[in-house]
C-alpha positions in Angstrom: -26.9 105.5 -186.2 -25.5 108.3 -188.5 -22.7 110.1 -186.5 -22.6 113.8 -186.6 -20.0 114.8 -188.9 -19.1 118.3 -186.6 -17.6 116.0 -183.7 -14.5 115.0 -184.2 -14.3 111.0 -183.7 -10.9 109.5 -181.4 -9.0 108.6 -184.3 -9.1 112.5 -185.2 -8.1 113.3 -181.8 -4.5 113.7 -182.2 -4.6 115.7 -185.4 -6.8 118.0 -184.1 -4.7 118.6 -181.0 -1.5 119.3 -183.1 -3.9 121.9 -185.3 -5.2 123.7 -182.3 -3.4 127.1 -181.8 -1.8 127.4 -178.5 -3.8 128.5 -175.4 -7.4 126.8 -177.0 -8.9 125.4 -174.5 -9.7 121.5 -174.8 -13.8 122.1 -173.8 -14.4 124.9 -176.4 -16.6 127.4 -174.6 -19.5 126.8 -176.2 -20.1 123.4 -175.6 -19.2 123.6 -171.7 -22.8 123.7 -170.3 -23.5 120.8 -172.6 -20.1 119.2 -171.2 -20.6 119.7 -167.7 -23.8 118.2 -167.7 -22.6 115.5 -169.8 -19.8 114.4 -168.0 -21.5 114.9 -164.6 -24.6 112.9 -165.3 -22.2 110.2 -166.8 -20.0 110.3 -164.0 -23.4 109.6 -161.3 -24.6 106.9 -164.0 -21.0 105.1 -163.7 -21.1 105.4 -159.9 -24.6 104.0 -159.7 -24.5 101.5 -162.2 -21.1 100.0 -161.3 -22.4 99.9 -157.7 -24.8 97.8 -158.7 -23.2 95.5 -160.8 -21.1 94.7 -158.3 -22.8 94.6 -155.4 -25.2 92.1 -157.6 -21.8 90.1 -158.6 -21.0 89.7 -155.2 -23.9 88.5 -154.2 -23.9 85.8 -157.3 -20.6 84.1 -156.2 -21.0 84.2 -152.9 -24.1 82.1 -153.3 -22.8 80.1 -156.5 -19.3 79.0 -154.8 -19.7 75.7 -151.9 -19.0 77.2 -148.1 -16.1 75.2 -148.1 -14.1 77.9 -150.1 -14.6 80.6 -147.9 -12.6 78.9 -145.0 -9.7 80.1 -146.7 -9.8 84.3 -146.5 -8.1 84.7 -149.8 -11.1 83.6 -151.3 -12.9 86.9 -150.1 -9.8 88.6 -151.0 -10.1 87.9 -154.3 -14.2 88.3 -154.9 -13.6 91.8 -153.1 -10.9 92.9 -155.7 -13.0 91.5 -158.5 -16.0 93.4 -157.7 -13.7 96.5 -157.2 -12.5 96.2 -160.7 -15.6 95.6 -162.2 -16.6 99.0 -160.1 -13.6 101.0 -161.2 -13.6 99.6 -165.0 -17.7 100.8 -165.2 -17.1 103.9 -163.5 -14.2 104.8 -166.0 -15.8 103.9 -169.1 -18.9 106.1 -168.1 -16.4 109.3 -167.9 -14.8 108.3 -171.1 -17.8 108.3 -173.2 -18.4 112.1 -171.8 -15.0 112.5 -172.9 -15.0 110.7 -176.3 -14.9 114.1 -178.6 -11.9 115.4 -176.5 -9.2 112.5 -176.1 -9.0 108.9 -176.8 -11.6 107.4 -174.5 -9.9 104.1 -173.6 -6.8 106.0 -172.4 -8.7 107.7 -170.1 -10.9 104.9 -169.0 -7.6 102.6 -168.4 -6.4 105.8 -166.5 -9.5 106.1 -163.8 -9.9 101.7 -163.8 -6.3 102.1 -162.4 -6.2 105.2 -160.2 -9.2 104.6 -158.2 -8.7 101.2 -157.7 -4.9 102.1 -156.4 -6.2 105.0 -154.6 -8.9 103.3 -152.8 -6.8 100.7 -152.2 -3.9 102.8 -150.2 -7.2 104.8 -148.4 -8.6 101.5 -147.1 -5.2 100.0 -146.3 -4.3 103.1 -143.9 -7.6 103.5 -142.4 -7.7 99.6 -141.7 -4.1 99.9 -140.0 -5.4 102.9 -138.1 -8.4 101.5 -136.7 -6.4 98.6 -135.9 -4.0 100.9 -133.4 -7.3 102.8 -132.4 -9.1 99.0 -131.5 -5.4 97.8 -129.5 -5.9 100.4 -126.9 -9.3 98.8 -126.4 -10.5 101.2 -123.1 -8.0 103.5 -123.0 -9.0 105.2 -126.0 -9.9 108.6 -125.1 -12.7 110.9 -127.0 -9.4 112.9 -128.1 -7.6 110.1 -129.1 -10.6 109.1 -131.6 -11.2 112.6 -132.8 -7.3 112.6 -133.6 -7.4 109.0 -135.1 -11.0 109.9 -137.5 -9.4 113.3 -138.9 -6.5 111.5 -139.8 -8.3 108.7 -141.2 -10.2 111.4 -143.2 -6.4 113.0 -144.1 -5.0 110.0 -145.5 -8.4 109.6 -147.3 -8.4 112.8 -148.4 -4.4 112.5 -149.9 -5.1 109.0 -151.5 -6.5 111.0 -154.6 -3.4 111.7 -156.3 -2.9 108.3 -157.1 -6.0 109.0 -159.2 -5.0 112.4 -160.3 -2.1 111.2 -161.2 -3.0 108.1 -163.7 -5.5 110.9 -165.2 -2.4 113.7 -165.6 -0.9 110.8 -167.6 -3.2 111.2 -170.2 -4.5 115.1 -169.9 -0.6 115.5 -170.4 -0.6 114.2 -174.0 -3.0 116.6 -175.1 -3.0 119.3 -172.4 -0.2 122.1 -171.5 0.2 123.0 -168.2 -2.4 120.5 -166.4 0.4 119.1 -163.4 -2.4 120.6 -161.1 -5.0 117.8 -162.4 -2.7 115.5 -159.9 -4.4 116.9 -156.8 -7.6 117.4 -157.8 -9.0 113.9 -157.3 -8.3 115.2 -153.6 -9.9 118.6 -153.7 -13.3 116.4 -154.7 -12.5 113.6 -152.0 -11.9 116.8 -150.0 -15.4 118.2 -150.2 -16.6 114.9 -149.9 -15.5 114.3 -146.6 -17.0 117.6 -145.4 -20.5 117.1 -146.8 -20.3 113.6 -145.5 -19.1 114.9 -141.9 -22.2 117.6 -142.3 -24.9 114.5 -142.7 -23.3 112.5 -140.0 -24.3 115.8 -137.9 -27.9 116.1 -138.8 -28.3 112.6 -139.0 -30.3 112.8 -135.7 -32.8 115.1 -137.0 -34.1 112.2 -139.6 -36.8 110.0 -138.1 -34.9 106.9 -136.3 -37.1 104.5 -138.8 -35.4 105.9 -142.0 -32.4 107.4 -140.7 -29.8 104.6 -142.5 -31.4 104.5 -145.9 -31.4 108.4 -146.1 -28.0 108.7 -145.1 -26.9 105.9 -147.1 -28.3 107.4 -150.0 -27.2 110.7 -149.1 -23.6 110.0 -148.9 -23.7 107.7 -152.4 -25.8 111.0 -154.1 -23.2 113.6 -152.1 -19.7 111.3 -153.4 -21.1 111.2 -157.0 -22.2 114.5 -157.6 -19.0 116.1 -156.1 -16.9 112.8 -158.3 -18.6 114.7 -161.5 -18.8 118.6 -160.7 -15.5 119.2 -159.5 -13.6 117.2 -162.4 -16.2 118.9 -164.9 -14.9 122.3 -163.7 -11.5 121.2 -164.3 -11.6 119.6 -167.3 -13.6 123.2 -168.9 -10.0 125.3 -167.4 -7.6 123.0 -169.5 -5.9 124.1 -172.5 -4.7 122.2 -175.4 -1.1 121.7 -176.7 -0.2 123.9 -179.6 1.5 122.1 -182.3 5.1 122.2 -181.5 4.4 120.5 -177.7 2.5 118.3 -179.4 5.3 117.1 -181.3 8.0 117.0 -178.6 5.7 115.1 -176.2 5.4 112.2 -179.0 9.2 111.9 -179.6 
């Protein structure tokens, strides 16, 4: 396939940085619409896609492996962190091919594989311990005691994002100026997430009892992706490149 010669290709990337004047912003504005929409579609392919590959590997070597591995629990230890990196490493690459014309893609990929999987990781490792406090106090766990347990579940959720904001800032640095606020913005999106996902939770008893799983299932998958894709779109369109002399310090 003949590549169009106007888009600059990754191993251009850098010299095109170090030519832009300073304040030019790394999604020129006319090709934002075409960006946004690029990066968000790419961004709900990756989350569907790598769901589904490794759901599907799951499923594959839990019925491949004999029963007798899974007495010992670091068996399911290990097939969970595989699929999760299978996840995270789809998910990234999807971004980084919306990305592609802007910064080297594998950076960027390497940068979300290892952020969400980090960030995840701390978010489930909190909310495990506190369900675990919430679960010891068995009966005496009052209807304000679980209200205060879920929002702070939902806080430490919500937090966990700057591990992923922060692998990205590592690479939005080399070619950015002024993009420290990318750190928190993995948690402005898990955020919002967490409010449209409380809003469903609410309605949920308005949806016919028959069907009521499978729409909010879907709901919340459709709700995390779009949010995963807009919100990092937006962000990504505000950034402005290095001018040439940053772009010379930040490689010594």
């Amino acid at each position: 396939m003949q590549s169009d010669s106007n888009s600059p290709s990754p191993s251009n990337i850098a010299s095109t940085n170090s030519n832009s004047s300073p304040g030019r912003l790394l999604i020129p504005r006319s090709q934002r619409r075409k960006f946004f929409l690029q990066f968000t579609l790419m961004t709900i392919l990756g989350w569907v896609v790598g769901g589904i590959i490794s759901i599907a590997l799951e499923r594959i070597l839990l019925q491949s492996l004999p029963p007798e591995v899974f007495v010992q629990p670091t068996w399911g230890i290990w097939i969970r962190l595989l699929t999760s990196v299978v996840f995270a490493v789809v998910f990234g690459a999807d971004q980084a091919l919306a990305l592609r014309h802007y910064l080297l893609p594998w950076l960027w990929m390497l940068a979300t594989s290892a952020g969400w999987l980090i960030a995840t990781s701390v978010a489930t490792a909190w909310i495990g311990y506190i369900s675990s406090i919430a679960a010891s106090l068995n009966e005496a766990l009052s209807p304000e005691l679980g209200i205060i347990f879920g929002f702070l579940s939902t806080i430490l959720y919500i937090v966990s994002g700057i591990w992923l904001g922060l692998f990205q800032w590592l690479v939005l640095q080399r070619y950015t100026a002024g993009a420290w606020w990318w750190i928190f913005l993995p948690s402005l999106s898990f955020f919002f997430i967490s409010i449209l996902i409380w809003l469903l939770s609410v309605v949920q008893y308005l949806i016919p009892e028959v069907i009521r799983t499978a729409i909010l299932y879907w709901s919340q998958q459709g709700v995390t992706a779009i949010i995963l894709g807009v919100i990092p779109a937006i962000g990504l369109c505000t950034l402005k490149r290095k001018s040439h002399r940053q772009t010379e310090v930040s490689g010594m």
